[in-house]
FIRO-722024 format. One record per residue (C-alpha): residue in three letters; x, y, z; residue number from 1. Coordinates in pm, 1 decimal, padded with zeros to 6 digits. Example, Ala and Ser with C-alpha at 12.3 -4.5 7.8 and 13.67 -1.06 7.14 Angstrom:
["ALA", [01230.0, -00450.0, 00780.0], 1]
["SER", [01367.0, -00106.0, 00714.0], 2]
***
This chain:
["UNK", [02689.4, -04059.4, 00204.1], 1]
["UNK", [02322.1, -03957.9, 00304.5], 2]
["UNK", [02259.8, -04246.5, 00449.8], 3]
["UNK", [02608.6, -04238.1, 00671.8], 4]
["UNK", [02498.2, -03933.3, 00764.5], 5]
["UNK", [02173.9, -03996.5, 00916.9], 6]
["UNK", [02263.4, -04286.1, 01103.2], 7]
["UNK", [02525.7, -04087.7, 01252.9], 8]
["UNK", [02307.2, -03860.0, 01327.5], 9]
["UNK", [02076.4, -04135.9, 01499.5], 10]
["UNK", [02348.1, -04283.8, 01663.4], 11]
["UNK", [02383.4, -03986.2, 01841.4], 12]
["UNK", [02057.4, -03897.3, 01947.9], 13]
["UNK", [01976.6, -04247.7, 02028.8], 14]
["UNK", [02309.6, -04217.2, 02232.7], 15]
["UNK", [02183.3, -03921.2, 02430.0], 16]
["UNK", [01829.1, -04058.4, 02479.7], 17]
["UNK", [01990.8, -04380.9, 02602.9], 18]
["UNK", [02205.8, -04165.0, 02861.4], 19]
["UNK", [01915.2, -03975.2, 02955.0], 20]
["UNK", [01679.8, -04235.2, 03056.3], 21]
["UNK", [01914.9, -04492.8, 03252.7], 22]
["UNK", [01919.8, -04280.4, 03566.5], 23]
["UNK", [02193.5, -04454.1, 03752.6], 24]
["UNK", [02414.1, -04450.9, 03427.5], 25]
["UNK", [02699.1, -04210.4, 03523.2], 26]
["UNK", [02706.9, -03970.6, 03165.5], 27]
["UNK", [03034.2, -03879.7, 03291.4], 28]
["UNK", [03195.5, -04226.6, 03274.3], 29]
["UNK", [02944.5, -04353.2, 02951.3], 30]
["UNK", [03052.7, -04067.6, 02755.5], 31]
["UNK", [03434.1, -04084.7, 02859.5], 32]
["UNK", [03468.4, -04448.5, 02754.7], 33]
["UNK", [03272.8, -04360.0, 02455.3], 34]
["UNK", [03544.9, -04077.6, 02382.1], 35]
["UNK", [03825.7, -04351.1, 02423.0], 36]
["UNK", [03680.8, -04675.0, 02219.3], 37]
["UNK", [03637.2, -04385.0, 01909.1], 38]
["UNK", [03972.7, -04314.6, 01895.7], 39]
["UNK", [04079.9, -04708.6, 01948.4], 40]
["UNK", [03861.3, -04795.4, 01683.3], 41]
["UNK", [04121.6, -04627.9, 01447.1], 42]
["UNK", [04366.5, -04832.9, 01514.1], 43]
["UNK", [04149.0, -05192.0, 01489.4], 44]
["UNK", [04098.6, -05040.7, 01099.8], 45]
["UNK", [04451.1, -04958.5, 01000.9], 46]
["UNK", [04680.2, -05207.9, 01192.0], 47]
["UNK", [04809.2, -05298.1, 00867.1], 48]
["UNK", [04975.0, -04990.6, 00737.2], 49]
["UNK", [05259.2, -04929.6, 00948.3], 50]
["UNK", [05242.7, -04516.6, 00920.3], 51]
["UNK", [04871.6, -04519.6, 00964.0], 52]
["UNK", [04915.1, -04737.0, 01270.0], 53]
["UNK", [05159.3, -04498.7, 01422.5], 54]
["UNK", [04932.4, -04197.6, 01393.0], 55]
["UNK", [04630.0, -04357.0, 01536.4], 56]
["UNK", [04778.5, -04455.8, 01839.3], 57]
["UNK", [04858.8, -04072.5, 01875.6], 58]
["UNK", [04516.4, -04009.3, 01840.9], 59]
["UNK", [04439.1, -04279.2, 02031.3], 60]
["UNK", [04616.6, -04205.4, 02351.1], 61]
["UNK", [04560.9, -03812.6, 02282.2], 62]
["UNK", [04168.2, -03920.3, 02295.6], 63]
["UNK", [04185.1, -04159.8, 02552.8], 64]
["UNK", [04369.4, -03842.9, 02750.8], 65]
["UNK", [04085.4, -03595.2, 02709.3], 66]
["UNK", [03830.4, -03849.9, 02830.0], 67]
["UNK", [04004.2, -03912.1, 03098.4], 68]
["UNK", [04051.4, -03571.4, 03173.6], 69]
["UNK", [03699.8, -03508.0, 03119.0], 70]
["UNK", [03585.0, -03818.9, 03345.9], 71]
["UNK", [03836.0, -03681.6, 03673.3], 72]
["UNK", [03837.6, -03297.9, 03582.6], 73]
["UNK", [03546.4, -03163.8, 03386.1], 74]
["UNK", [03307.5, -03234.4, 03085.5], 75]
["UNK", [03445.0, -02975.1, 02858.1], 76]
["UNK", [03740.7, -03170.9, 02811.8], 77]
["UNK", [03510.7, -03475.5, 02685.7], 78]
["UNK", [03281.2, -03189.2, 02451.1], 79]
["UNK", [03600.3, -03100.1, 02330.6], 80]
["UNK", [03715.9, -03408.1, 02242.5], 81]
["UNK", [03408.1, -03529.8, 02064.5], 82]
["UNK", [03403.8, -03193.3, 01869.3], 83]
["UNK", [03793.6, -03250.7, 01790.9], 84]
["UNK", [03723.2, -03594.7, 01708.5], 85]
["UNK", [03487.4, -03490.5, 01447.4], 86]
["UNK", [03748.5, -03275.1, 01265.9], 87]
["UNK", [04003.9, -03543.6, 01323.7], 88]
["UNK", [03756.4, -03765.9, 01073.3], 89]
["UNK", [03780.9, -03474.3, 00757.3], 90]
["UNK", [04167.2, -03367.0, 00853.8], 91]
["UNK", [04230.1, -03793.5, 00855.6], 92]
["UNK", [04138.1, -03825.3, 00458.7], 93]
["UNK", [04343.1, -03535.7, 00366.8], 94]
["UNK", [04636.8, -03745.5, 00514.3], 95]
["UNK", [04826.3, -03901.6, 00198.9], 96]
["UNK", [04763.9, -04246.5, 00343.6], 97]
["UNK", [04581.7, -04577.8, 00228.6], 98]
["UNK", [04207.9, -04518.8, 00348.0], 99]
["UNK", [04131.8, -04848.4, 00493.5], 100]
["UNK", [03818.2, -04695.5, 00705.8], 101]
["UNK", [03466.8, -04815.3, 00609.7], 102]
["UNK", [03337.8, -04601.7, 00339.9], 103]
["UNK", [03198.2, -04280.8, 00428.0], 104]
["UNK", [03285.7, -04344.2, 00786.4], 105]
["UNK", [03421.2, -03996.9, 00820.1], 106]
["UNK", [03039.7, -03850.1, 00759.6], 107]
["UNK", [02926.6, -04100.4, 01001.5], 108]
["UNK", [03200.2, -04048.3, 01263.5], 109]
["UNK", [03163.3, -03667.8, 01222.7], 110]
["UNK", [02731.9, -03653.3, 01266.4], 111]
["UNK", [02780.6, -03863.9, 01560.3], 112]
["UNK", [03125.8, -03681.4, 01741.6], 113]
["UNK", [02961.7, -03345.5, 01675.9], 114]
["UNK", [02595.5, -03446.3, 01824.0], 115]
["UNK", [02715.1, -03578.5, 02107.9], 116]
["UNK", [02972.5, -03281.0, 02144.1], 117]
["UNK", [02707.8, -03009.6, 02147.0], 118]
["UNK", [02528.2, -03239.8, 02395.7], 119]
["UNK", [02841.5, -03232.2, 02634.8], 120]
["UNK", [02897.7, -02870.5, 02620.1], 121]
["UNK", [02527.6, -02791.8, 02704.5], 122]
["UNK", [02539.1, -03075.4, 03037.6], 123]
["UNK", [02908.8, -02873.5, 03100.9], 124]
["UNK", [02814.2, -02555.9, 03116.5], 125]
["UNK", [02442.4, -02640.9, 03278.4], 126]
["UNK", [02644.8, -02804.6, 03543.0], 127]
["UNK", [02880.7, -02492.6, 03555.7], 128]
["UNK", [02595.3, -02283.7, 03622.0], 129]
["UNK", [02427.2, -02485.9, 03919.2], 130]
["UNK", [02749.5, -02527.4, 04133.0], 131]
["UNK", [02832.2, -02147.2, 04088.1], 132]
["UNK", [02495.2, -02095.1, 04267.4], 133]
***
């Protein structure tokens, strides 16, 4: 579990270095698709359980929404959905359903959502800041 957590945690500083050093990457766009291949992934893990497949393509599209809201709208919607994301991972185990994600992929999927969360709402609200000026 230690080790799930501090890749995750790697994963999503490496992820924010990467960002931060390709100048002509668009974070907006990187961070949206990002948002929506998360909450796909879900459903690549438990296509083979009929109720688990139905509630991760509600996630799924509900994710894929909020990065697309984020990408046309504003950020906050894509630091929201990386923080919701996160708690998506714990609530998903509670869920009386067969687990058929990689072990401890929940820690993993919840150091990474959350870094890269906090990382959106500081860009959000620094960009917030400059265009009210």
């Amino acid at each position: 579990m230690t080790l799930a957590l501090i890749i995750g945690l790697s994963l999503g500083f490496v992820s924010i270095l990467f960002s931060r050093l390709l100048k002509q990457l668009d974070e907006t766009i990187f961070y949206g698709l990002m948002l929506a291949v998360i909450g796909a992934l879900y459903v690549g893990y438990t296509w083979t359980d009929i109720t688990s497949l139905i509630i991760n393509c509600i996630q799924c599209f509900f994710f894929g929404a909020l990065a697309y809201f984020g990408i046309r709208k504003s950020m906050y919607f894509m630091a929201v959905g990386f923080v919701l994301h996160g708690a998506f991972d714990f609530v998903y185990s509670l869920f009386p359903l067969p687990d058929l994600r990689p072990p401890n992929y929940d820690v993993f999927c919840v150091s990474v959502d959350w870094v890269i969360g906090v990382y959106l709402f500081i860009i959000a609200h620094r960009q917030e800041r400059l265009t009210a000026k």
